[in-house]
C-alpha positions in Angstrom: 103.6 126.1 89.3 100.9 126.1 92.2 101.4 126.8 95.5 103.0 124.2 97.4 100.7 122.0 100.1 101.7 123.1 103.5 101.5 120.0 106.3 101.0 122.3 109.0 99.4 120.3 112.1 99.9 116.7 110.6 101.9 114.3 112.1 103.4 111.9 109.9 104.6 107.9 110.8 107.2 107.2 107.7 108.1 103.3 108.3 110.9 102.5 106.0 114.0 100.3 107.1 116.5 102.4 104.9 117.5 105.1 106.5 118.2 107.5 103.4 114.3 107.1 102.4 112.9 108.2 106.1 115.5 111.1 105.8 114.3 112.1 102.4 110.5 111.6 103.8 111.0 113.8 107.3 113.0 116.3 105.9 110.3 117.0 103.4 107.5 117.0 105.2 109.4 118.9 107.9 109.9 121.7 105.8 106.3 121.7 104.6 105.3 122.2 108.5 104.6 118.1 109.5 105.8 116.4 112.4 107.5 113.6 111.3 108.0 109.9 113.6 110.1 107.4 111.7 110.7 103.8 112.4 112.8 101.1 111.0 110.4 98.3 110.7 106.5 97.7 111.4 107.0 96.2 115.3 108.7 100.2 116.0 106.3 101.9 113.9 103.4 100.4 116.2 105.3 100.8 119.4 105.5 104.4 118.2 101.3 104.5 118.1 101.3 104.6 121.9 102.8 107.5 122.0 101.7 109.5 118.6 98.4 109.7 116.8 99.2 109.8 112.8 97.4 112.0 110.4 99.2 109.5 107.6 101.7 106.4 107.9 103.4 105.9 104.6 104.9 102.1 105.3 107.6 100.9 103.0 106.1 97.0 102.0 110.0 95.4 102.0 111.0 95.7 105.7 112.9 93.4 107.7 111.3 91.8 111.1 107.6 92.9 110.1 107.4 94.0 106.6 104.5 96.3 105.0 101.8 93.9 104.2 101.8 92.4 108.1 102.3 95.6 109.4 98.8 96.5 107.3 97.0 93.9 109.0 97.7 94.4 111.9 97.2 98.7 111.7 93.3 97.6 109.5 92.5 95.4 113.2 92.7 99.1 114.9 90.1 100.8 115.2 91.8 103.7 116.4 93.4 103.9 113.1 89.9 103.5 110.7 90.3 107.6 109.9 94.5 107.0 109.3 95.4 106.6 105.6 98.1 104.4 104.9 100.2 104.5 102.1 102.2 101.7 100.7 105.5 102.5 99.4 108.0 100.8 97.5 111.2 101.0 95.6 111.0 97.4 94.1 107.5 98.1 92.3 106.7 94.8 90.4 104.3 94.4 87.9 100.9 93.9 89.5 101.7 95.4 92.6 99.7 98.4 92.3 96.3 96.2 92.5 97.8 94.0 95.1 98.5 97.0 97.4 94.8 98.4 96.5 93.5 95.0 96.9 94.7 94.5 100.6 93.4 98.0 101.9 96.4 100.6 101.6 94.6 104.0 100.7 97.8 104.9 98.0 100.8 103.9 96.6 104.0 105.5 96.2 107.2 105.0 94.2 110.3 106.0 95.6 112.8 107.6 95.2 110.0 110.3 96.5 109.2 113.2 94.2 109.6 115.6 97.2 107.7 118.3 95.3 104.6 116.5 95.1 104.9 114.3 98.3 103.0 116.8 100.5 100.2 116.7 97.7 100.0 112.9 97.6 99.3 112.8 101.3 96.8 115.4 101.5 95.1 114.1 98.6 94.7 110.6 100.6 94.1 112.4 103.6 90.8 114.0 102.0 89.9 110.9 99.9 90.0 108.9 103.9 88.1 111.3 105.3 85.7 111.5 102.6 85.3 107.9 102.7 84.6 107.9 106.2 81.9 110.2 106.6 79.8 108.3 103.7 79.9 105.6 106.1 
């Protein structure tokens, strides 16, 4: 097995409305060495970006009062944001999804439940892909 991907220095906005998901999530990437925001829908998960600036936002695409896919829009309209991946994640993955989420801008997709031994891995690998991106530009 390799050595584990620490998250030391990252800070992590995990939008998700069920609370055992965002538990899973923080206490994950806790112990890895993020610090970890959560929020129950995509109105708190902006409010939160007054006060915190993400390494990665991993946004659940089913949420009540602003789900995923608005919440996207309105995160792609910041510019703030341009060097922030964001992940889609769902539990309810439907065929087709995967090119839908792709299609509107997310930088990755994740299944849950999360696979906590390769979550810190996902992220940093769309962490590096971002940034990657960005300075090609």
């Amino acid at each position: 097995m390799s050595e584990a991907v620490r998250c030391d220095g990252w800070v992590v906005l995990v939008v998700d409305d069920q609370q055992d998901n965002l538990l899973v999530a923080q206490t994950t990437l806790e112990f890895f060495g993020a610090e970890v925001h959560t929020a129950y829908n995509g109105e708190e998960g902006i409010a939160l970006l007054d006060t915190i600036r993400p390494t990665v936002i991993l946004l659940d695409l089913r949420m009540p009062v602003l789900n995923g896919w608005e919440t996207l829009k309105r995160l792609q309209a910041r510019t703030d944001l341009r060097r922030v991946p964001i992940i889609a994640v769902t539990a309810h993955a439907m065929s087709g999804d995967r090119q839908r989420v792709f299609a509107a801008g997310f930088d990755d997709y994740i299944s849950k439940p999360y696979d906590i031994e390769l979550l810190p891995a996902r992220l940093e690998a769309a962490i590096t892909r971002k940034q990657e991106s960005i300075s090609h530009v």
